[in-house]
LODREN-505136 format. One line per field, with one value per residue (C-alpha): x, y negated, z. Coordinates in nm, 3 decimals. Layout:
N
xx <- [X, ...] $
yy <- [Y, ...] $
zz <- [Z, ...] $
END
This chain:
256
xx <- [-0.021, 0.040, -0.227, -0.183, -0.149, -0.412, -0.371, -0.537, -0.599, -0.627, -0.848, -0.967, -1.203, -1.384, -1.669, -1.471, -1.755, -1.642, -1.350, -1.425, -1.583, -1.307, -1.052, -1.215, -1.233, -0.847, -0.834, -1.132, -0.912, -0.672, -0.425, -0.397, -0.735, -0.654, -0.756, -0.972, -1.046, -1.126, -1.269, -1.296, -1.537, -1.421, -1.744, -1.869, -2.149, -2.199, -2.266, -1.924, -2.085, -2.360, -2.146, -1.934, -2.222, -2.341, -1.976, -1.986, -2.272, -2.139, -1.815, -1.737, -1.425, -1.493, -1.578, -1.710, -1.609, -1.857, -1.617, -1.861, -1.648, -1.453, -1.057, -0.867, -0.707, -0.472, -0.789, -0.959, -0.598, -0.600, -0.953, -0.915, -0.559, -0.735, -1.014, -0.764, -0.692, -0.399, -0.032, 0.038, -0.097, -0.113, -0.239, -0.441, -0.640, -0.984, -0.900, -0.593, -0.563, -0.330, -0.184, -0.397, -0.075, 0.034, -0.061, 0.110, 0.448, 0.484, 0.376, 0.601, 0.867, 0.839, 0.774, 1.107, 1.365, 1.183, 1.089, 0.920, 0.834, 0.869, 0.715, 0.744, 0.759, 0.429, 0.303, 0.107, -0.266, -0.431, -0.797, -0.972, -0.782, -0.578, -0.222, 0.048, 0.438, 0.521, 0.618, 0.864, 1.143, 1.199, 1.539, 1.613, 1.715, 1.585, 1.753, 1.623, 1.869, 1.784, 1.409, 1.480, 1.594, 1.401, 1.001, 1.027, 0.767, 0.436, 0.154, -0.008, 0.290, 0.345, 0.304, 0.442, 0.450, 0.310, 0.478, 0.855, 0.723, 0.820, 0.534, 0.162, 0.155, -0.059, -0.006, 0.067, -0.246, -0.107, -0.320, -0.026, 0.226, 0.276, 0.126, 0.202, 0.522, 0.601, 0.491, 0.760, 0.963, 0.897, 0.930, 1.271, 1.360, 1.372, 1.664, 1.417, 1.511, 1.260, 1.324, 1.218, 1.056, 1.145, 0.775, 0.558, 0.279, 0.035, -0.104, -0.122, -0.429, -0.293, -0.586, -0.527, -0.717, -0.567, -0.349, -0.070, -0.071, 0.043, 0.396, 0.443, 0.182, 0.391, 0.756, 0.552, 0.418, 0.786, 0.945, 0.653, 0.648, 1.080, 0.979, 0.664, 0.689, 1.034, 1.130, 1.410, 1.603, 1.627, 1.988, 1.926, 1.572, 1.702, 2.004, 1.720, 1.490, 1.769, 1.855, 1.430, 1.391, 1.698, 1.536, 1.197, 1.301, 1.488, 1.187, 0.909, 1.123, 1.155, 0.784, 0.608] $
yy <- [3.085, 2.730, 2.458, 2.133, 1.822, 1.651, 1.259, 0.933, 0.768, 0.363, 0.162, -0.224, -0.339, -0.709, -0.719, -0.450, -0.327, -0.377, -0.071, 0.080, 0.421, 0.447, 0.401, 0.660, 0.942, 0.879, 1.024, 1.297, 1.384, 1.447, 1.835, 1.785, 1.844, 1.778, 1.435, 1.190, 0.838, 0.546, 0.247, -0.012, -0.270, -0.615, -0.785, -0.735, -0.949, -0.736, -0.347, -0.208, -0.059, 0.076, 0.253, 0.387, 0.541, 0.709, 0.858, 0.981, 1.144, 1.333, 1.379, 1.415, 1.367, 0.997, 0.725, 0.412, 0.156, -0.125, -0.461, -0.724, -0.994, -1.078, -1.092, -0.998, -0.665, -0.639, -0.662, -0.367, -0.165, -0.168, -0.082, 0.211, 0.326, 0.296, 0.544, 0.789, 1.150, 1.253, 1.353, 1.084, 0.756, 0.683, 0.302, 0.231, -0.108, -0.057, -0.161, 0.034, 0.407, 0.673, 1.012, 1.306, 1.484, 1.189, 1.313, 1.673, 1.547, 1.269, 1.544, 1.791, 1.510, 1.450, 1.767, 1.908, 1.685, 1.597, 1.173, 0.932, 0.707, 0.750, 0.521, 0.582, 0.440, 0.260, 0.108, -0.226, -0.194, -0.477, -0.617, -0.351, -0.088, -0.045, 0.066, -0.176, -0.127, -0.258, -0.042, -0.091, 0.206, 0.191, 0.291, 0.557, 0.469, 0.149, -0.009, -0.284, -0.511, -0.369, -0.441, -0.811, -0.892, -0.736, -0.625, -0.365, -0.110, -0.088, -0.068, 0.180, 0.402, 0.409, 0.739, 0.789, 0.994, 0.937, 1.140, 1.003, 0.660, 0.474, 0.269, 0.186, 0.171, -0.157, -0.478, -0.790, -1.007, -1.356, -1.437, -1.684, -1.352, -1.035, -0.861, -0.500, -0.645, -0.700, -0.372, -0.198, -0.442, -0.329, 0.028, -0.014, -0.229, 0.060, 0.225, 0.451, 0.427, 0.432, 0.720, 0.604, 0.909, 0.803, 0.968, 0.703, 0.816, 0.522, 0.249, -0.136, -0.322, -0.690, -0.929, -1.268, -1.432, -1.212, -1.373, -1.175, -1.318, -1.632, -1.616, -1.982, -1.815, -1.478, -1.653, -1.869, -1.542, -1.391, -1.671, -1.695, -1.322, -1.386, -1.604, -1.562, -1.138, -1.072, -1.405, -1.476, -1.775, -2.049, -1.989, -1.639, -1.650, -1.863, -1.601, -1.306, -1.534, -1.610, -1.252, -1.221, -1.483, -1.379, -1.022, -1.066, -1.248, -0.956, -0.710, -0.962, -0.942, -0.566, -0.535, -0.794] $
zz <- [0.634, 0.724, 0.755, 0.537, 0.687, 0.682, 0.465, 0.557, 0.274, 0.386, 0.138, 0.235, 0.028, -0.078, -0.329, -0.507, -0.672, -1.012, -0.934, -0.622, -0.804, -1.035, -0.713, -0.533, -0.812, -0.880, -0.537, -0.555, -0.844, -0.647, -0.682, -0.312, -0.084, 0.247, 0.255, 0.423, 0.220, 0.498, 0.320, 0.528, 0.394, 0.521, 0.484, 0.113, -0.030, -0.394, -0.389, -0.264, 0.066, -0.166, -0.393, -0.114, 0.064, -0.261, -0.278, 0.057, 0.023, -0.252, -0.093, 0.312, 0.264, 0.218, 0.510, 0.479, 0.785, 0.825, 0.934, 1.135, 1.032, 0.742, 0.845, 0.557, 0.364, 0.677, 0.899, 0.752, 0.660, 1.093, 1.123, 0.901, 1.067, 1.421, 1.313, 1.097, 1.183, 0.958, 1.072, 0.729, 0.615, 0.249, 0.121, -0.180, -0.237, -0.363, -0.726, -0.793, -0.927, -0.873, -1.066, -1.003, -0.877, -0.648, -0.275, -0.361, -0.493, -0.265, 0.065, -0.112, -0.137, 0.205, 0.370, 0.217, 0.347, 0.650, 0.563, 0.732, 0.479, 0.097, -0.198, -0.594, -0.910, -1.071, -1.365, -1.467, -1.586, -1.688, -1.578, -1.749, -1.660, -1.951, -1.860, -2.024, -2.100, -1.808, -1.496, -1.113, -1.111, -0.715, -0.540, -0.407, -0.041, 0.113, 0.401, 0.622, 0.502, 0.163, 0.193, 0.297, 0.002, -0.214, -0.171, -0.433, -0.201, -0.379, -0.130, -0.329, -0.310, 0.029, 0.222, 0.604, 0.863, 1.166, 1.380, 1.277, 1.299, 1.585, 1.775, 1.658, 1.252, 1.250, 1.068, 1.185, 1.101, 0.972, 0.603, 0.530, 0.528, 0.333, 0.633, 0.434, 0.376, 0.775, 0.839, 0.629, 0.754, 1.102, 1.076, 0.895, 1.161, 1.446, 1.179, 0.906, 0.563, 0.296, 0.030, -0.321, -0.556, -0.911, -1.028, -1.209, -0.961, -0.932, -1.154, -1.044, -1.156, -1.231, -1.189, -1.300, -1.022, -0.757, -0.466, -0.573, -0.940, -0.803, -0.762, -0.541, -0.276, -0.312, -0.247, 0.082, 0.196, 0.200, 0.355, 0.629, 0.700, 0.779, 1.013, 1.192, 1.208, 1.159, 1.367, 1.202, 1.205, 0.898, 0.805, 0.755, 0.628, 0.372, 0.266, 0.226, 0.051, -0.234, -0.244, -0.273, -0.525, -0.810, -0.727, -0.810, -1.073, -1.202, -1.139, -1.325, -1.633, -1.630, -1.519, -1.725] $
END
């Protein structure tokens, strides 16, 4: 009988308190079992840490990861990849929810035609957790050159390997970049394609006060992550980012 491989689940969280249960039993929920959920707490001032613990104790399968200092979601996504012990990585922010069948498709998706790095389709819930009309269909092969011009990978989908990964799987840590963003970027760099599974297999809670709501700081955070982790020059930083901008235009009308 063959063993499992074991999935890190990677989970930042900020005074997440108002979701972090709910996150966490979307995953406890889980159809696959062979999972370990690293939370890494980047400095919370309500009762995230509190809550976490509690969930711990009721499941081992859960860690909590005490930051000393606050240094962002990309901070704590490296803290938590550092400690992890899976063969694959899968992301999740600490106020976003996925299918109860998303870890076994996505492995299953994976293990059979031998990927690297896969992400799926999700949909839009709003504030309260209410899940809207509104939903990202992903492709289903993503170049680097692809990925440039577009930034259609949902964190929350993401799943890779490990093993076929080239290099440490860390993030860059600039907070005026995507920093999740440069990572894909980087891995697709050293020639892996992204596989897209057209499953709607996660749910993306849109917060109107969120960083990623505002879509000014969204374009800067594309352009800067071009040029200070992809370093690439103005000319052609400015090509991608029209390719980015008609794109995401293109996406927030299907997806709003």
């Amino acid at each position: 009988m063959s063993i499992e491989p074991l999935v890190s689940i990677i989970t930042p969280s900020y005074n997440a308190s108002k979701y972090i249960r709910e996150t966490i039993q979307s995953v406890k929920s889980q159809s696959y079992s062979n999972f370990e959920m690293l939370i890494a707490d980047d400095c919370s001032s309500d009762e995230t840490r509190a809550i976490v613990q509690e969930e711990m104790e009721r499941d081992t399968r859960i860690r909590l990861i005490k930051l000393k200092e606050n240094g962002g979601p990309a901070a704590a996504r490296n803290e938590a990849m550092k400690l992890a012990k899976g063969e694959y990585l899968a992301f999740l922010d600490s106020d976003d929810l996925w299918h109860p069948n998303k870890l076994e498709k996505q492995l299953a998706f994976m293990k059979q035609r031998e990927l690297a790095f896969t992400f799926t389709n999700y949909r839009m819930m709003n504030e309260e957790g209410q899940m809207t009309g509104s939903s990202v269909t992903v492709p289903l092969k993503t170049t680097y050159r692809d990925l440039l011009k577009n930034t259609m990978i949902g964190t929350l989908t993401v799943m890779i390997n490990k093993k076929k990964i080239l290099g440490k799987v860390q993030m860059e840590l600039h907070r005026d970049c995507s920093e999740d963003y440069g990572l894909w970027l980087s891995i697709l760099a050293n020639g892996i394609d992204a596989y897209g599974l057209r499953e709607e297999l996660a749910y993306y809670r849109k917060c109107e006060n969120s960083l990623s709501s505002n879509k000014m700081n969204s374009a800067l955070k594309t352009w800067n992550t071009y040029r200070k982790i992809r370093g690439i020059g103005r000319v052609s930083a400015a090509w991608y980012f029209i390719h980015y901008s008609v794109n995401a235009l293109k996406k927030h009308r299907k997806a709003f």
